[in-house]
Every structure is written in C-alpha cells, then in structure tokens.
N, C-alpha and C positions, 0 to 999 in steps of 0.2 A: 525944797532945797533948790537954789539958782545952779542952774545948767552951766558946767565948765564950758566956754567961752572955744571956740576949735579956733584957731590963729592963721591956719590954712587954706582957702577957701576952694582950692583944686579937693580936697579932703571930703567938702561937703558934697561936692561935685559927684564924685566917686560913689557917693551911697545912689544915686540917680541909672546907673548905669545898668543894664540888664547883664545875664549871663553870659551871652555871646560877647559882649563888648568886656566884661571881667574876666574872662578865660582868657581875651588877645591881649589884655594886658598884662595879664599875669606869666603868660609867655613871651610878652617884650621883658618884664622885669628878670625872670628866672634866666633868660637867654643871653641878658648884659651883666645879671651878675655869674654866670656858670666860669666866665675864663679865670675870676677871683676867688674860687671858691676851689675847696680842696672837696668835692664829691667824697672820695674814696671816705674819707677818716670823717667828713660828718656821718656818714649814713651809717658809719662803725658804733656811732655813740646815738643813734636814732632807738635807740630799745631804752635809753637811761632819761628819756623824754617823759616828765617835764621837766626835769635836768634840778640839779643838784640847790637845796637852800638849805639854811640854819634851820634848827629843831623849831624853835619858837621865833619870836615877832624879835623886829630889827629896826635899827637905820640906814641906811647904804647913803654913805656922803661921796660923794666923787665913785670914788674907786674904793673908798672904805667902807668896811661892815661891821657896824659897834651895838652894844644891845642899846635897848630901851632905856635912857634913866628917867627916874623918879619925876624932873623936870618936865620931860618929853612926857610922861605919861599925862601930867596935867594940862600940857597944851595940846593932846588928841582929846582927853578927856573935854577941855572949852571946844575944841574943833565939833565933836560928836553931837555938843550942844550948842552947835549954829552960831559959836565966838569964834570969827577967823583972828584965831591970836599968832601967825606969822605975818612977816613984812610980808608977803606975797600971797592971796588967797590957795586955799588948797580945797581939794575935792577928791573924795575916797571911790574909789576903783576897785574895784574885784578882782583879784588874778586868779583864773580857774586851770589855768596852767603854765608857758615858759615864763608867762610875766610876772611870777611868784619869785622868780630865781635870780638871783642879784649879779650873773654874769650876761643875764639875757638884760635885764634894764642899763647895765651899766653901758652894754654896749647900744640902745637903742636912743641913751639919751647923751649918749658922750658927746654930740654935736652941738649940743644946747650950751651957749656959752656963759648964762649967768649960774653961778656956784649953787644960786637956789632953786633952780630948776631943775642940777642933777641931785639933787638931797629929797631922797623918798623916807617914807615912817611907814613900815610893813608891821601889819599886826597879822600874826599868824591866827587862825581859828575856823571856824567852824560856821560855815550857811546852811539855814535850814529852811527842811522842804524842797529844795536841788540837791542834783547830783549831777558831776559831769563824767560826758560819754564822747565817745571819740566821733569825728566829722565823717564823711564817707570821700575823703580824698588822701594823698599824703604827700607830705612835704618833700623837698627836695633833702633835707636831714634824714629820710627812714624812716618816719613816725607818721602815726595817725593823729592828729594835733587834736585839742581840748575844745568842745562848748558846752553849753550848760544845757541841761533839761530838767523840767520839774518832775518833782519825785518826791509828794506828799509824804511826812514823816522820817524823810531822811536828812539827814546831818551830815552836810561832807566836808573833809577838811580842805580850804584853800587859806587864801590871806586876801585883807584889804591893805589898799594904798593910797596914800595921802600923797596926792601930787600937785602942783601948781597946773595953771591953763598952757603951761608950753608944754610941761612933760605930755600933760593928757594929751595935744595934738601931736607930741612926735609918737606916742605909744598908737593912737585910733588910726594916723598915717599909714604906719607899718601895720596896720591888722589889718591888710587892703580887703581879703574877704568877709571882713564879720562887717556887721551891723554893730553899732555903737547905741544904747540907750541907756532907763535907767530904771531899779525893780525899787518900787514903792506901794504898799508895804512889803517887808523882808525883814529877817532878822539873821543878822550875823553876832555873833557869840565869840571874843577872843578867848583865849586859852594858855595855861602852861607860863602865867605871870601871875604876880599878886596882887595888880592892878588888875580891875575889870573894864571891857569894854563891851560895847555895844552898838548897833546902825543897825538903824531901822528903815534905811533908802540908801541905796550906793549906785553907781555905774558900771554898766558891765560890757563884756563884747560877744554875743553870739553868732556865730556863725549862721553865714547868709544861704548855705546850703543845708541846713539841720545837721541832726545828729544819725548816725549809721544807727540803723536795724539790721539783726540776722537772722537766720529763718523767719524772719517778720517780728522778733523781738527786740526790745531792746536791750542794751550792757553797757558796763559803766566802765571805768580807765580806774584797772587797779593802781596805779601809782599813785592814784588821790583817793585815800582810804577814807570810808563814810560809816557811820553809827544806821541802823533801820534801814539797810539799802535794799531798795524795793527787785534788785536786777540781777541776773551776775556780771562780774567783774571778768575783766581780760587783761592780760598784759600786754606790752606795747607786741611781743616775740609771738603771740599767741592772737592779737590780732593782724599780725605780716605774714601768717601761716594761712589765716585767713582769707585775707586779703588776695594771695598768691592762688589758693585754686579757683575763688571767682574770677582774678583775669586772666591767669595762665595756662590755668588749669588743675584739675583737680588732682596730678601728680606731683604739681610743684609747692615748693616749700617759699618760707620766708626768706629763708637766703637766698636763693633764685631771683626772688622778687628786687631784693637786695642788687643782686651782680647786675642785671637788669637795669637799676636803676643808677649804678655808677658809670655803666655804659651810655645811657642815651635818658639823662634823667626829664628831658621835656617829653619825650616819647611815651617812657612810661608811668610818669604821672599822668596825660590824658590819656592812657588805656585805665588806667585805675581808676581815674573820675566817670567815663563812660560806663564800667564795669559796676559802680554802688550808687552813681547816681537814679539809681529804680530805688536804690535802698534806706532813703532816705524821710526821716519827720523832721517837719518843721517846729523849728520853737513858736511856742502859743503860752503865753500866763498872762493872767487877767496882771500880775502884781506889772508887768513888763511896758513901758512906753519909748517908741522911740524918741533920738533925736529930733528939737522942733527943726521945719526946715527942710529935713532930708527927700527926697523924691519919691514917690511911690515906685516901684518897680514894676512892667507890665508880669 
C-alpha cells in the first residue's frame, strides 16, 4: 500500500528530534495554549477519555455524523481492495483512542478547507493481536492517553479511518509525540453492520515513549474493551490513583493529582513524566514499520 503523502514537512522534521528537544517543545506548545484553554473543566471530563463516539462505524462530514450507507459501504469496500474510488485518494488510520471520537477530529480538522478533507468514513471494529494501554505521561486534559501494544490473541475494539493525505498530516501534526508508521500484516475485523469489512495494513500512531508498566506489568485502558485480553484493565480514575502516589505520594489520590494539575498543569505533567518515565516498554512488532524518511532518534 502507497504511504499517505504528509504535506508538512516541519511534521517530518519533528520525528528526528530526541527527548530533550520534544519535551521543550511540548512545553512551548502547552504553555501558548494554557491562556486559551479552560484547565478546570477539561481535566473534569479527563476520566471520560477517550471521549464519546457512536456504537458502530460512521461518516462525520463537516460537523455532521451520519451512518454508513449501502453506497459508502461499496466504496470502502473498492478502497479495501486498493480502488481509490474518491475524487481525492484516501488512506485508513487506526484510532486507538481520542481520534475514534468525532468531536476530537472535527475539531482537528476544522482548519482544512476543502469539504473533502473534513469528510472521514470511520468503521468501527475490532484489531487483532493488540491491545491498547495507557502511555506513562498525561495530558493536560486528565488522562493518560492511548498507544498500542501487542497482545497476541487479543481483539480490541477501536475503529479505522479513511482519510485523505491532508486530514492524515493535520491528524500525524497534532500527535506531536507519537511516531507515525504502518502495521503490515494485521487484521482489523469491522463489526456491528451487515456489511463486512476487512484490512489487512493500516497506519497507526504510537507513542514515542511506550506504553506504562506497573509493578513491572503491563494493563490495558478499560474504555477500549478487547475479547482474549492477555492484561488487566484500568480505568482512566483508577489509573490517576495510580498515577498520584508514584508522583505525590503514596497518600495522595487522583483528585489531588487532579487539583495539582489545574493549578500549574506544565509543573505537574513533567513531575508525572519524570516519575513513569522508569516505567516504561517500548513498542516492538515485527507487523510495525515506520514512516520512510523519518530520522533515527539517538
């Protein structure tokens, strides 16, 4: 499958950079947008991460969320089988988590000014052999955000997305710390329609820091419920409980971590990234390659 095209080239840039130099930026960026940003009332809704989507597979055109028809199923169906049958090629994405949610892409691609570059085709279903588990940092929202990790025999529910090469560089923009590549072979399995779909290669984003371990285990993000799950599961509340006595201490709770983090949110995300950064695996699958192009990391 031809590599969606990134339109950005600051974008490609950015995979080249080491930790030190993504951490100062990540705090130029959080620090320019904190005066627009309402702290209190995101981090209120940081436990409901990865935030709200229809049962099954969708369209989100503009601003609008319509199901699937019979048509649309035919031309993901030519898409699956390497006919790019839209005016604009498209290229299937994996959303392992906020980018499943149709208020998270609407707002990431609202910039994009052709009608078909905000028009996604979300099919809800099932990737097997992963499961995703929370990152060992957290957001300015309250949450501990989504990457993938393998997990032979298990089935977890996320969705793919069929997006053009502009959506895909404002989506891979905004995922400033993950890596961008693409898992071939794989098998995603849609669900919960009477049409079937199928991919067997899609793109994904994982995070450039792995996935959190605890007592040297790992756990999965119960909000993304999986069939054969090799782990256990946490919730978003149950991992800020977490979260809170490795960096505050073994008294403090999630919502501590919480107050803390509406008060001086740059402060207390790098106590939290200092504090799991021990805690972390690295994503490794033989199915995984990255972006051509991208920089090696020291």
């Amino acid at each position: 499958m031809e590599w969606p095209p990134i339109l950005e080239p600051v974008v490609l840039e950015r995979f080249g950079w080491d930790d030190a130099r993504l951490d100062r930026e990540l705090d130029v960026l959080v620090g320019a947008l904190l005066p627009t940003l309402d702290i209190a009332a995101l981090a209120q809704t940081g436990v409901d991460y990865p935030f709200a989507r229809p049962t099954g597979s969708f369209v989100l055109d503009d601003t609008d969320i319509g199901p699937l028809t019979p048509d649309l199923h035919d031309l993901l169906q030519a898409l699956e089988q390497g006919v790019q049958a839209t005016p604009t090629p498209r290229y299937p994405l994996l959303a392992i988590g906020a980018n499943g949610a149709p208020d998270t892409l609407i707002r990431k691609l609202a910039h994009l000014t052709d009608p078909e570059d905000r028009r996604v085709y979300v099919l809800a279903g099932r990737l097997h052999d992963f499961d995703v588990a929370p990152l060992p940092r957290i957001a300015p929202y309250g949450a501990l955000p989504a990457t993938l990790m393998s997990s032979p025999g298990t089935r977890v529910r996320c969705s793919a997305s069929w997006v053009t090469a502009a959506a895909f560089t404002a989506l891979t923009q905004s995922e400033m710390s993950y890596d961008v590549g693409r898992l071939d072979p794989m098998l995603f399995e849609s669900l919960g329609d009477e049409h079937s779909h199928q991919l067997t290669t899609a793109y994904v984003y994982v995070s450039r820091w792995g996935n959190l371990l605890l007592d040297g285990e790992r756990v999965a993000l119960a909000a993304m419920p999986a069939d054969h799950r090799q782990t256990p599961s946490l919730t978003q509340t149950q991992l800020l409980d977490r979260t809170a006595r490795l960096t505050l201490g073994r008294m403090h709770t999630g919502r501590d971590l919480i107050e803390r983090l509406v008060r001086d949110p740059l402060e207390i995300t790098r106590e939290v990234a200092l504090a799991l950064r021990p805690l972390a695996e690295h994503f490794d699958d033989p199915a995984w390659t990255p972006y051509p192009g991208t920089t090696p990391r020291d």
